[in-house]
N, C-alpha and C positions, 0 to 999 in steps of 0.2 A: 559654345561657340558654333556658328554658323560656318559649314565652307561645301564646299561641293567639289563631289566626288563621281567619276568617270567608273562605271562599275559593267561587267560584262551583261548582257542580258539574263542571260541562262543561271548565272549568281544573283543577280536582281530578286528574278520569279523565284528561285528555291528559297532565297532568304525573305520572300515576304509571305509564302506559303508557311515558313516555318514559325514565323512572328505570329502569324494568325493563329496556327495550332498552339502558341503557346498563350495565344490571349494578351502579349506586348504589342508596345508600339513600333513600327519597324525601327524608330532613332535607337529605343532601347535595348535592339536585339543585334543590332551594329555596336553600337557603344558595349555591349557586352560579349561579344566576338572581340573585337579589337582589344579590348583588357586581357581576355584570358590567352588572346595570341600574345601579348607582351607579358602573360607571367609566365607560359611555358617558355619565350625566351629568356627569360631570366632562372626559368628550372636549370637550361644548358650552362650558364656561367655558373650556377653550385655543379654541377655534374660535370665536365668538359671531360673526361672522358666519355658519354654519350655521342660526343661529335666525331668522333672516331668509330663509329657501331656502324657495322657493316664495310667496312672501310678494305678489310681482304676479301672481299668478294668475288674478285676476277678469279682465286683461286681456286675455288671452288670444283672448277673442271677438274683441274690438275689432281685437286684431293681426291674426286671421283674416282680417276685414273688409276690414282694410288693404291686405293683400296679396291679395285679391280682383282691388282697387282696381288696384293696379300689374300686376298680373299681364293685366288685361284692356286696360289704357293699351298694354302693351309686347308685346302680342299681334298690334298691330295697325302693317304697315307701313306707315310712308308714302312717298307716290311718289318724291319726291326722294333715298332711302334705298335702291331698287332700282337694282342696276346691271345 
């Protein structure tokens, strides 16, 4: 099928540099982007937990924080603790 597609410049020239290194034609190096972008979507629906990876990230400081916390508690001996 024929249609035409609106594609950025700067993706144009890297996917037709890459077509050439590979010695395809640029249809067949779209057409084979576009497939393996719709199987890795379809990796997500056997996986759906994937879609949630990275998802507590905001925490991350807080975790920091935490272990700041413990790390300066457990740095410090106490006397009873020396033999």
């Amino acid at each position: 099928m024929k249609t035409t597609l609106e594609i950025p410049d700067h993706v144009f020239r890297k996917a037709k540099v890459k077509a050439a290194e590979l010695r395809i034609p640029l249809r067949q190096f779209i057409s084979e982007a576009v497939e393996q972008k719709l199987a890795s979507d379809l990796a997500l629906i056997d996986k759906p937990w994937m879609k949630a990876a990275g998802g507590l990230r905001h925490l991350h400081k807080e975790n920091l924080r935490i272990q700041r916390l413990i790390d300066a508690e457990f740095e410090q001996i106490e006397p009873e603790d020396r033999l």
